[in-house]
C-alpha positions as CSV (number, residue, x, y, z in Angstrom):
1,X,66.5,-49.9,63.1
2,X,65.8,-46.4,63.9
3,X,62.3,-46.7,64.2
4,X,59.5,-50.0,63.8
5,X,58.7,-51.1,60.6
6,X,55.2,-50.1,59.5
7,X,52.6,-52.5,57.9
8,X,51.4,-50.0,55.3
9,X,47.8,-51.2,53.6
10,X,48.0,-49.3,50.3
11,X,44.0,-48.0,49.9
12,X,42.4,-47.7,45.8
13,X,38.8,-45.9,45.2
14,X,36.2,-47.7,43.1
15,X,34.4,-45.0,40.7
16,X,33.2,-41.5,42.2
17,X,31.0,-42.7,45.3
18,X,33.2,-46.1,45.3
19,X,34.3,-47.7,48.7
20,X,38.0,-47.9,49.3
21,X,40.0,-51.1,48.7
22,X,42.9,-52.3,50.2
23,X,45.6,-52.7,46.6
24,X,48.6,-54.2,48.9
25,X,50.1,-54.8,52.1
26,X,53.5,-53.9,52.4
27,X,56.8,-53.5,55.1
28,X,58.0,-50.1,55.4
29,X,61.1,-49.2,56.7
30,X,63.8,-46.4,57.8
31,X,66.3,-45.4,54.5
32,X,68.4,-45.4,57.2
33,X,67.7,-49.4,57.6
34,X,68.0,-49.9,53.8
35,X,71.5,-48.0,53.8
36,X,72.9,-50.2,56.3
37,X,71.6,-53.2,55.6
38,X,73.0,-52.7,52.1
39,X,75.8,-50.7,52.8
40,X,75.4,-47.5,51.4
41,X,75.1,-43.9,52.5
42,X,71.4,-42.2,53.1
43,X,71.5,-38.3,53.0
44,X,68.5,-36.1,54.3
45,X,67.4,-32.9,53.6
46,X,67.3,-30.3,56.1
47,X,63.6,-30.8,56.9
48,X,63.4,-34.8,56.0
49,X,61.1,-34.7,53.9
50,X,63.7,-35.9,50.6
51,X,66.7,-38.0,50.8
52,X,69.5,-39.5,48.4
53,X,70.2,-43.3,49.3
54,X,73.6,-43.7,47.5
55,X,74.1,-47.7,47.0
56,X,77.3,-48.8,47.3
57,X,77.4,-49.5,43.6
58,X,77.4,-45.6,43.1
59,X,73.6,-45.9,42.3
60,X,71.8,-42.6,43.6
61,X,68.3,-43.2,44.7
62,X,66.1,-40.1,45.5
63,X,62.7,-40.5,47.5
64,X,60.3,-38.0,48.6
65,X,57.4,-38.0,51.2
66,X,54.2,-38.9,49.9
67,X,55.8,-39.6,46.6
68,X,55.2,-43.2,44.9
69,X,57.9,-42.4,42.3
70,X,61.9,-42.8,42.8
71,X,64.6,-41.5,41.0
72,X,67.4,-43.7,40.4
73,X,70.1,-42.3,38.8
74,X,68.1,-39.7,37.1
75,X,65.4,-42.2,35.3
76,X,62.0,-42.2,37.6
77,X,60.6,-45.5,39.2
78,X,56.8,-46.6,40.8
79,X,57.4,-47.9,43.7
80,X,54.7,-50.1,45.4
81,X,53.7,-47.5,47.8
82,X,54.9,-44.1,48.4
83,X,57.0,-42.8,51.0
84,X,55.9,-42.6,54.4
85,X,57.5,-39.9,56.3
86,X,57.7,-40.8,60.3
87,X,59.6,-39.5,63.6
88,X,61.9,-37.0,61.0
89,X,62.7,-40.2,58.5
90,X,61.5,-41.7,54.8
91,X,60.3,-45.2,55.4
92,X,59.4,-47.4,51.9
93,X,58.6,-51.0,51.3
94,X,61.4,-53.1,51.5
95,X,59.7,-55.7,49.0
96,X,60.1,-53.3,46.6
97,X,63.3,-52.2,47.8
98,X,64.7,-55.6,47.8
99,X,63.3,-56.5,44.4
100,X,64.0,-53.4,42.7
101,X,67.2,-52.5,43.8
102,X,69.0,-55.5,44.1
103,X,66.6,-58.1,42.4
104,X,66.1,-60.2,45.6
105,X,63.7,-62.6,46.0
106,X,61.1,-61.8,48.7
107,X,58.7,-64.0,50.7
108,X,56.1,-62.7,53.6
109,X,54.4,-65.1,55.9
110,X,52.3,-64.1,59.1
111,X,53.7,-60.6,59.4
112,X,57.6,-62.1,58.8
113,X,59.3,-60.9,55.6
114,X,62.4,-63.0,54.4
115,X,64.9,-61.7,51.7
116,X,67.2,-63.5,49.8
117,X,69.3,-64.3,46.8
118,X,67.4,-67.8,46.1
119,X,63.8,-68.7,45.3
120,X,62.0,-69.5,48.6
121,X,58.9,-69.7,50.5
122,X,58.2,-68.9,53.6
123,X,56.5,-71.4,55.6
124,X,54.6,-70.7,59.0
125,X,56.9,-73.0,61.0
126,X,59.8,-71.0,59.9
127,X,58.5,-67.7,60.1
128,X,57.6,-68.7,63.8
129,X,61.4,-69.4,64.2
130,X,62.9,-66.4,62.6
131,X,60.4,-64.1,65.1
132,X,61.8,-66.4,68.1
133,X,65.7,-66.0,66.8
134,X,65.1,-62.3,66.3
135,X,63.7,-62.0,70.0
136,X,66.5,-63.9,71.6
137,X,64.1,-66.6,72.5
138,X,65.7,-69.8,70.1
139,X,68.4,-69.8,70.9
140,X,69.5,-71.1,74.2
141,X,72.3,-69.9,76.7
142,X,74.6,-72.8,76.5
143,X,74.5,-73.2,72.5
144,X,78.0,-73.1,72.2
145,X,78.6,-75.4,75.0
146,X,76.2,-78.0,72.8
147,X,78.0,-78.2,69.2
C-alpha cells in the first residue's frame, strides 16, 4: 500500500447541544490499494481530490473527498464513511468496499480485517496469526525444507 490504513471512528451529534457519538469504526484505505487488490485501474484528478476507480468488470466508480456518496456507473451510493483525503490520495472503508463492490463477506477482530468469498468469523487466535504472517514473523526460515 501506498500509505497506512486509517482506523476512521465515524462521529454523529445528539440534538442541538448533544455530545458526539462514535456511529462506526471503520478501515480506510488508498484507491490505489483497492485498484490493485481488485485489479482495476484508479485515475486521479489533477489536484486528488476526485478519482474514477474503474473495476475490471468495466464498472466506473467515482469518489470525492469529504463526500459519503459514490457514483457507480452513474447511479449514487452511501458509503459507510466518506472519503478521507491523505498524503495526495482518496482513502475509503474497505468493508464497504468489499461488501458493496464485490459482495464479500467481511470480518474484523482486534484491529485485523479479513475478506472473503465465504461466511467467516474471525477469531482472536487467528487474527493474532494473520498480524504475525503479515510481519514475516510465522513463518519460519526453513519452511520449505519442513514439508
Amino acid at each position: 500500500m501506498t500509505g497506512n490504513a486509517i482506523r476512521w471512528e465515524k462521529l454523529k451529534y445528539h440534538g442541538l447541544n448533544g455530545g458526539e457519538k462514535v456511529r462506526g469504526i471503520y478501515t480506510c484505505v488508498p484507491l490505489t490499494f483497492l485498484a490493485e487488490a481488485f485489479d482495476g485501474e484508479c485515475e486521479y484528478s489533477k489536484d486528488t481530490l476526485t478519482a474514477v476507480l474503474t473495476l475490471k468488470d468495466g464498472r466506473k466508480m467515482q469518489f470525492a473527498r469529504g463526500s459519503i456518496g459514490c457514483v457507480t456507473d452513474q447511479e449514487l451510493t452511501a458509503m459507510y464513511c466518506e472519503a478521507l483525503h491523505r498524503d495526495g490520495e482518496l482513502y475509503v472503508s474497505a468493508e464497504w468496499f468489499a461488501k458493496y463492490a464485490y459482495n464479500l463477506q467481511v470480518s474484523e477482530c482486534d484491529g485485523v480485517i479479513y475478506i472473503t468469498d465465504h461466511f467467516s468469523e474471525l477469531s482472536l487466535n487467528m487474527a493474532d496469526l494473520i498480524r504475525d504472517i503479515l510481519n514475516d514473523k510465522a513463518v519460519p526460515d526453513n519452511y520449505d525444507e519442513m514439508i
